[in-house]
N, CA, C and O atoms as CSV, one atom per row, in Angstrom:
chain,resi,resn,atom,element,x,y,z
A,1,UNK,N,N,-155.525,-60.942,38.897
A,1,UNK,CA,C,-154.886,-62.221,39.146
A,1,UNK,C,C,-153.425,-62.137,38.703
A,1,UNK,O,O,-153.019,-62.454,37.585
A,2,UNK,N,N,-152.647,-61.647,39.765
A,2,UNK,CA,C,-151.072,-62.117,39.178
A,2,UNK,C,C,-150.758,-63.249,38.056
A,2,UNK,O,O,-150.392,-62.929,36.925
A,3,UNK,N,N,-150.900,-64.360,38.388
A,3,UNK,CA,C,-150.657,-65.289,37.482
A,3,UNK,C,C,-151.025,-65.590,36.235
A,3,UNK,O,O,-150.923,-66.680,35.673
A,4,UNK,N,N,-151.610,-64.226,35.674
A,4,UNK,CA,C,-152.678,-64.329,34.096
A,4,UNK,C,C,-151.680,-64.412,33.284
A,4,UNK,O,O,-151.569,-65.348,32.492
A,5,UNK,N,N,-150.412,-62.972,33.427
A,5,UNK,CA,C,-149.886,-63.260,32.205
A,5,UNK,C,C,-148.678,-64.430,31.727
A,5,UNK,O,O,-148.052,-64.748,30.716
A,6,UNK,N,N,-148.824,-64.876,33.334
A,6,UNK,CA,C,-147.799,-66.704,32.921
A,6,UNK,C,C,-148.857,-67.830,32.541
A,6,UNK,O,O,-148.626,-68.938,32.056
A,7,UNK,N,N,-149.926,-67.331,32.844
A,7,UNK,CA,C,-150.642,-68.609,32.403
A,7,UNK,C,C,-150.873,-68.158,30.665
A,7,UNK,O,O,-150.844,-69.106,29.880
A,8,UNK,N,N,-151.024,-67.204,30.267
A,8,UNK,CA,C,-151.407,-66.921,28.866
A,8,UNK,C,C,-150.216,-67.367,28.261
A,8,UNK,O,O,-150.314,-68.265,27.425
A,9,UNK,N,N,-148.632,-66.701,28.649
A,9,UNK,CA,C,-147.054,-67.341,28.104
A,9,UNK,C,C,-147.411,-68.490,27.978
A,9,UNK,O,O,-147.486,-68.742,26.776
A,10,UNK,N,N,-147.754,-69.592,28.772
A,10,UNK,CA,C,-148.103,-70.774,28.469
A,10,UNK,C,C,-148.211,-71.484,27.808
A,10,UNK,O,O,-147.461,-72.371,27.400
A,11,UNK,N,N,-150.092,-70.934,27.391
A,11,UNK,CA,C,-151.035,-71.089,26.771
A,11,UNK,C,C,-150.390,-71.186,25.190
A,11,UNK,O,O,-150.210,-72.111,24.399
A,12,UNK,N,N,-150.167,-69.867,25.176
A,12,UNK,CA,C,-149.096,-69.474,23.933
A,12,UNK,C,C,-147.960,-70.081,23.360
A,12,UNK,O,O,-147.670,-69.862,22.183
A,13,UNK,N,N,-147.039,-71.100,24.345
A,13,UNK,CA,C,-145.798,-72.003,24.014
A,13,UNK,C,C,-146.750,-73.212,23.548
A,13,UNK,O,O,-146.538,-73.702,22.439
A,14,UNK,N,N,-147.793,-73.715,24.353
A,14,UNK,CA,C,-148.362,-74.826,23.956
A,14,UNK,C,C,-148.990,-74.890,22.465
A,14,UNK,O,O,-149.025,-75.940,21.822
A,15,UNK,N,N,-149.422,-73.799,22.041
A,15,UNK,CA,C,-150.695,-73.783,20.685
A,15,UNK,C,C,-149.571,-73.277,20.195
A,15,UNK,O,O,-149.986,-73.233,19.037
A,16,UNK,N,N,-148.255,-72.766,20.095
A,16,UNK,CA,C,-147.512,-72.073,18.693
A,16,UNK,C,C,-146.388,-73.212,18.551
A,16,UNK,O,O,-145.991,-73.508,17.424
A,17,UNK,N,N,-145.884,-73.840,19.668
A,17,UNK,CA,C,-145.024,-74.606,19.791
A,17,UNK,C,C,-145.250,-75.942,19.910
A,17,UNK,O,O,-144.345,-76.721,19.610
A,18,UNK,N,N,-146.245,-76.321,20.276
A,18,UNK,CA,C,-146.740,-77.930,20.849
A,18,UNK,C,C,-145.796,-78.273,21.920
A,18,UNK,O,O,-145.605,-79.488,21.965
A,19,UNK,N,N,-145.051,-77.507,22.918
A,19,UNK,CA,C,-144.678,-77.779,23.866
A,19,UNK,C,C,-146.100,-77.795,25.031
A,19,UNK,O,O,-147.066,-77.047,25.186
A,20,UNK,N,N,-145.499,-79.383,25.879
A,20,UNK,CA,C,-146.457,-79.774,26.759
A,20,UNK,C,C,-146.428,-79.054,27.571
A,20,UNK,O,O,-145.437,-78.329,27.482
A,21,UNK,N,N,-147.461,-78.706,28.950
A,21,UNK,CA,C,-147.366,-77.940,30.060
A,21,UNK,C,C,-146.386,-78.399,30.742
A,21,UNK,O,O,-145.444,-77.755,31.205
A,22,UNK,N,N,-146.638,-79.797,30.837
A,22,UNK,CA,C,-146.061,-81.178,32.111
A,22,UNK,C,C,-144.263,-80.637,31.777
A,22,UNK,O,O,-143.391,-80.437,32.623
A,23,UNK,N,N,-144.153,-80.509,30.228
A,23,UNK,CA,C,-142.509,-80.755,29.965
A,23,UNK,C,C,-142.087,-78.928,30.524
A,23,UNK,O,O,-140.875,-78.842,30.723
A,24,UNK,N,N,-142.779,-77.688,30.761
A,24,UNK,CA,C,-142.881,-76.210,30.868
A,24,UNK,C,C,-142.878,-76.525,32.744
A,24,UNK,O,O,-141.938,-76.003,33.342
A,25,UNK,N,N,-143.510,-77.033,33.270
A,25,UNK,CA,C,-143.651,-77.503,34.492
A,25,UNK,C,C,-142.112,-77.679,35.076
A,25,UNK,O,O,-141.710,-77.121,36.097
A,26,UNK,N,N,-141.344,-78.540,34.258
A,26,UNK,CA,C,-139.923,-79.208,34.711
A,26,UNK,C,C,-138.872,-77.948,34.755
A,26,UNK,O,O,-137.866,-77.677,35.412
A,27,UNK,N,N,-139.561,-77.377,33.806
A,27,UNK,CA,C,-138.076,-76.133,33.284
A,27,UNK,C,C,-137.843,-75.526,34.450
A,27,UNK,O,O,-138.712,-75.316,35.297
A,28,UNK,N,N,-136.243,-75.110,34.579
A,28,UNK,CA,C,-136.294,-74.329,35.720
A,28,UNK,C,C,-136.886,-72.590,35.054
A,28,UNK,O,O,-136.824,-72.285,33.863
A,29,UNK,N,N,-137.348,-71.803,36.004
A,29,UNK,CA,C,-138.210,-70.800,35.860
A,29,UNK,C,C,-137.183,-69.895,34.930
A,29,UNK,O,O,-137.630,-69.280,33.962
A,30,UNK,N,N,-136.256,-69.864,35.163
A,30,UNK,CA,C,-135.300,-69.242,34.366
A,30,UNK,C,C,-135.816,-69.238,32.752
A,30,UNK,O,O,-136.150,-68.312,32.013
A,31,UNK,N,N,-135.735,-70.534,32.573
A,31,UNK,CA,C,-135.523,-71.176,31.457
A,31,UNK,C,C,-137.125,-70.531,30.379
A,31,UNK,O,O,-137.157,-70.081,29.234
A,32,UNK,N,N,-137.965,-70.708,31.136
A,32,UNK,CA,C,-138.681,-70.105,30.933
A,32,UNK,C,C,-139.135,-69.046,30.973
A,32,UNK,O,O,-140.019,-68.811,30.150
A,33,UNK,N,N,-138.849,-68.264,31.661
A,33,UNK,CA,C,-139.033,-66.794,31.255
A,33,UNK,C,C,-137.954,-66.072,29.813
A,33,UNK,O,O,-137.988,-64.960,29.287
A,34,UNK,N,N,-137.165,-67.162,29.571
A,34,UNK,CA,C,-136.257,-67.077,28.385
A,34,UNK,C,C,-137.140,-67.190,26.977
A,34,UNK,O,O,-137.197,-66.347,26.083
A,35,UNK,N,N,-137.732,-68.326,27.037
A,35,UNK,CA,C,-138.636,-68.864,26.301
A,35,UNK,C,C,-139.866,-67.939,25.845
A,35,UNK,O,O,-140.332,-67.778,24.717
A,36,UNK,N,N,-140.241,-67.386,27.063
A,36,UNK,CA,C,-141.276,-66.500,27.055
A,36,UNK,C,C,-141.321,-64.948,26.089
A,36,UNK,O,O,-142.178,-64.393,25.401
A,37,UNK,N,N,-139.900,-64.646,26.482
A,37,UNK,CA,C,-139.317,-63.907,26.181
A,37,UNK,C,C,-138.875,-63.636,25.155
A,37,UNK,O,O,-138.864,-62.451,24.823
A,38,UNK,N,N,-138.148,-65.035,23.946
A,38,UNK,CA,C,-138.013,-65.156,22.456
A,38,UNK,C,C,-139.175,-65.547,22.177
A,38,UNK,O,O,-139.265,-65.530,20.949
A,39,UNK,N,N,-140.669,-66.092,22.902
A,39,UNK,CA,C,-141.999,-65.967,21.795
A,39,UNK,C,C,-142.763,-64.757,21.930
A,39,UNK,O,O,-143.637,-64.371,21.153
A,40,UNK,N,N,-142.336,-64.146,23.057
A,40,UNK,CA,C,-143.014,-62.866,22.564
A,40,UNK,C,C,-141.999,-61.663,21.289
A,40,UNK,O,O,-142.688,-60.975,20.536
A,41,UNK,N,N,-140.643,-61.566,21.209
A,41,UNK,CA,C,-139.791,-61.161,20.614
A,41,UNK,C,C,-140.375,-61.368,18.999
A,41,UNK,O,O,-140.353,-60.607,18.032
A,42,UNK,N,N,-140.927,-62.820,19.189
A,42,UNK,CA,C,-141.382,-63.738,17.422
A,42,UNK,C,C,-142.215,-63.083,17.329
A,42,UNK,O,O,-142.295,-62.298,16.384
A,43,UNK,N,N,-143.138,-63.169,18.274
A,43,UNK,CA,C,-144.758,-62.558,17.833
A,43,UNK,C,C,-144.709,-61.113,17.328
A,43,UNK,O,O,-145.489,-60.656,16.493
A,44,UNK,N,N,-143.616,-60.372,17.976
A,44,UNK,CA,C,-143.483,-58.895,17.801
A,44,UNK,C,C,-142.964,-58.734,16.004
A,44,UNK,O,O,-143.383,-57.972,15.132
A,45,UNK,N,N,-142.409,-59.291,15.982
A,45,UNK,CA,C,-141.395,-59.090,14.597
A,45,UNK,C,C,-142.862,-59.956,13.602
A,45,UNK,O,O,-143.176,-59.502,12.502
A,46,UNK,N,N,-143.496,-61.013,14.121
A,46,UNK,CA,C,-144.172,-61.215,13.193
A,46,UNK,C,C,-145.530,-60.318,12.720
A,46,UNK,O,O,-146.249,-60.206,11.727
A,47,UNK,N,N,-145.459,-59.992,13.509
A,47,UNK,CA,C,-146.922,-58.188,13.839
A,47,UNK,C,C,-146.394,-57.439,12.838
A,47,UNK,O,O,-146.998,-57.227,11.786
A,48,UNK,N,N,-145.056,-56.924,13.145
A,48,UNK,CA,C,-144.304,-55.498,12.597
A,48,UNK,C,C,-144.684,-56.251,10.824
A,48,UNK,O,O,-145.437,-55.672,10.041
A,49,UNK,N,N,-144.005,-57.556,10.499
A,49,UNK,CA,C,-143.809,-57.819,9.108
A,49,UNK,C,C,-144.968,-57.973,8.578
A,49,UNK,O,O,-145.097,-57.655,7.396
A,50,UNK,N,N,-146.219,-58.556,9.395
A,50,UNK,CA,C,-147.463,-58.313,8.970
A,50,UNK,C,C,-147.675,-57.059,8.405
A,50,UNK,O,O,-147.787,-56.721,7.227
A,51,UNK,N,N,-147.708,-56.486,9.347
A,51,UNK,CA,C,-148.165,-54.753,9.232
A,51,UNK,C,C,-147.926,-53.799,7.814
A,51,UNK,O,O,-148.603,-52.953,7.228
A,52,UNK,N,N,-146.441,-54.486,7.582
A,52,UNK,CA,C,-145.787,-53.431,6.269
A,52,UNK,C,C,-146.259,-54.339,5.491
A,52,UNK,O,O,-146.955,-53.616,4.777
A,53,UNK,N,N,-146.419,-55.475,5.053
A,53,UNK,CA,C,-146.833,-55.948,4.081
A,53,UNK,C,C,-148.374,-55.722,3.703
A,53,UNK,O,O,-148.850,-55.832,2.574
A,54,UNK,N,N,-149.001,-55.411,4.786
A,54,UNK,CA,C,-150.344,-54.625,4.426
A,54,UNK,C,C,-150.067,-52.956,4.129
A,54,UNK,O,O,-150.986,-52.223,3.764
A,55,UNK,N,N,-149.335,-52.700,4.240
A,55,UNK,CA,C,-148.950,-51.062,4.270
A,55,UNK,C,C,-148.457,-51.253,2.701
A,55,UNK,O,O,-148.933,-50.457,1.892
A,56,UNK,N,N,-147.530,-52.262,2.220
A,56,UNK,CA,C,-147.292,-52.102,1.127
A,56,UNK,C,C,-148.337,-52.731,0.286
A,56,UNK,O,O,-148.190,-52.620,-0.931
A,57,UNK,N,N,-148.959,-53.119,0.556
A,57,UNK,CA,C,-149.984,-53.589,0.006
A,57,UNK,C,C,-151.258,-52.887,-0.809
A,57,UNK,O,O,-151.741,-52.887,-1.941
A,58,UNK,N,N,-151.486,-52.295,0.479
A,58,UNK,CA,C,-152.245,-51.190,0.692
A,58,UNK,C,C,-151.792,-49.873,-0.487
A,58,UNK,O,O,-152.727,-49.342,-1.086
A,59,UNK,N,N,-150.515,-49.444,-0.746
A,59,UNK,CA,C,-149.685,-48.315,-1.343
A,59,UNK,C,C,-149.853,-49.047,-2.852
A,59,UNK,O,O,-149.880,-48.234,-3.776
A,60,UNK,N,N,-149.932,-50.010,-3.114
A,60,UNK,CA,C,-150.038,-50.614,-4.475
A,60,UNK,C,C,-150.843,-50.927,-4.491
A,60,UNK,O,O,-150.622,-52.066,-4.904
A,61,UNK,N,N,-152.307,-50.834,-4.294
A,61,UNK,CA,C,-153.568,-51.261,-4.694
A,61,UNK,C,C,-154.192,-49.581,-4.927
A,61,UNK,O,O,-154.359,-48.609,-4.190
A,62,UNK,N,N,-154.412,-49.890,-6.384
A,62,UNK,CA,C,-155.321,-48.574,-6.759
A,62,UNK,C,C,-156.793,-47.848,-6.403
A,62,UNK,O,O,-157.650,-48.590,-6.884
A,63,UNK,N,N,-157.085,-47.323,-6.106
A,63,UNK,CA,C,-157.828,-46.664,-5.143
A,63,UNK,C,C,-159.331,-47.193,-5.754
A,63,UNK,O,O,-159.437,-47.062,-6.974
A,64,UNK,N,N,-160.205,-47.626,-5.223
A,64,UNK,CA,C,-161.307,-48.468,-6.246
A,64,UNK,C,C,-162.713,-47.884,-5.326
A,64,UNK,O,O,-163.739,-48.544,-5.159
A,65,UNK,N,N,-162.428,-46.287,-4.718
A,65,UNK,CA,C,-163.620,-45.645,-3.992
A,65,UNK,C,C,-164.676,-45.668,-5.148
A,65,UNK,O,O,-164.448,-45.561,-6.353
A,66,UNK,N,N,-165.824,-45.824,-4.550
A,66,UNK,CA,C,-166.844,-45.737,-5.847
A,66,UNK,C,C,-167.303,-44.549,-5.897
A,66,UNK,O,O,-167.729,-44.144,-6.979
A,67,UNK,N,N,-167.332,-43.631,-4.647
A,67,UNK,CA,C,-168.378,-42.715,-4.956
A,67,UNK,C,C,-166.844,-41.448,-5.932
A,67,UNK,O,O,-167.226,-40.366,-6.377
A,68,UNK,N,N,-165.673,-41.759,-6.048
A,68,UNK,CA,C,-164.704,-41.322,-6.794
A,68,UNK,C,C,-165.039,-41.839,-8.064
A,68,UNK,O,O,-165.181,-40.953,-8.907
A,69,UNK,N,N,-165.240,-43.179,-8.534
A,69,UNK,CA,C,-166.072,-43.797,-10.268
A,69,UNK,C,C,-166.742,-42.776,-10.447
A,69,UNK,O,O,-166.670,-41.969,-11.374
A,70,UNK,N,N,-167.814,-42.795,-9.027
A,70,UNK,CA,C,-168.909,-42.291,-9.482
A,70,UNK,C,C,-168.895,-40.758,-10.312
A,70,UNK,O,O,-169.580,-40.401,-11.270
A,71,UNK,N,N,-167.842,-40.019,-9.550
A,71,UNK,CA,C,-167.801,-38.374,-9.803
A,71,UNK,C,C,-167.057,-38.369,-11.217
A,71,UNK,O,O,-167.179,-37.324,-11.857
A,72,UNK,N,N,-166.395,-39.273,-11.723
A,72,UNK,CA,C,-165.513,-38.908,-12.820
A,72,UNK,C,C,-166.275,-39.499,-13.755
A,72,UNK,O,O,-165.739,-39.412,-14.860
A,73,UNK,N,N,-167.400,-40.116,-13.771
A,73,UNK,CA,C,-168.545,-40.735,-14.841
A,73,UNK,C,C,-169.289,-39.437,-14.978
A,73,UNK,O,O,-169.698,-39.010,-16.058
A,74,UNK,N,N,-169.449,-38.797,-13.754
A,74,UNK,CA,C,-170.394,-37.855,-14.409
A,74,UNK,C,C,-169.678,-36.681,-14.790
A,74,UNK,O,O,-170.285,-35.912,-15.535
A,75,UNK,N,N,-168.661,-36.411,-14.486
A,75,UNK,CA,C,-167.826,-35.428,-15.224
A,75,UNK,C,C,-167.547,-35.473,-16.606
A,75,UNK,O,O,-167.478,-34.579,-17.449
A,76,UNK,N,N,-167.356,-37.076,-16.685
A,76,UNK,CA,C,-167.664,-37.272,-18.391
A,76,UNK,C,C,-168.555,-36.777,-19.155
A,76,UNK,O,O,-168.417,-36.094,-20.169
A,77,UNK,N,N,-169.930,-37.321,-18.383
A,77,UNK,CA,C,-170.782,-36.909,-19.473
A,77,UNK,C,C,-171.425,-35.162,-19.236
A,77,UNK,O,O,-172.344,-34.791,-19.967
A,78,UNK,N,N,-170.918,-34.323,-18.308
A,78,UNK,CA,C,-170.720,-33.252,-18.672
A,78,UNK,C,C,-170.251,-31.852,-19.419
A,78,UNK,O,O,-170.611,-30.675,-19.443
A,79,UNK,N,N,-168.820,-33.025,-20.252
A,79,UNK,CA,C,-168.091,-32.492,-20.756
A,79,UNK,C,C,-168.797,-33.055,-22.430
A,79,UNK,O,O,-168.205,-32.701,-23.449
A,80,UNK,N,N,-169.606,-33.610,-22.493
A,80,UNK,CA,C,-169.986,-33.917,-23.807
A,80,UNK,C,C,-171.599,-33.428,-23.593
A,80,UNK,O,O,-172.475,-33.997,-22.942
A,81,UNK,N,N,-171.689,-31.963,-24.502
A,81,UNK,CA,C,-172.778,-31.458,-25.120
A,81,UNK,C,C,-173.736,-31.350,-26.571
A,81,UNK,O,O,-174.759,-30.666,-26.586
């Protein structure tokens, strides 16, 4: 269906923006593919800043594998005879 990914742009101005269809309807097409164009730009930059903040996130959270607990508990009590 050609028209999916203008109907999703849409979809997308309406639920992030509360812009009406009726008032997206009036715009000249221009105008909107402008629009379209700085919310997908937002969404991108808001992905990327997501992303590193889990990346840094991720780099500062200490490693809490268990079956790693597990091996250095029993290394302990190997070393005590």
């Amino acid at each position: 269906m050609p028209l999916k990914p203008l109907l999703k742009n849409k979809l997308l101005l309406q639920k992030n923006f509360n812009i009406n269809e009726i008032a997206m309807d009036n715009w000249p097409f221009w105008m909107l593919e402008e629009n379209i164009k700085i919310v997908n730009e937002l969404t991108d930059e808001e992905e990327k800043r997501r992303k590193s903040d889990e990346d840094a996130q991720q780099g500062s959270m200490p490693n809490f594998n268990p079956n790693a607990i597990m091996n250095s508990i029993g290394n302990i009590g190997n070393g005590i005879k």
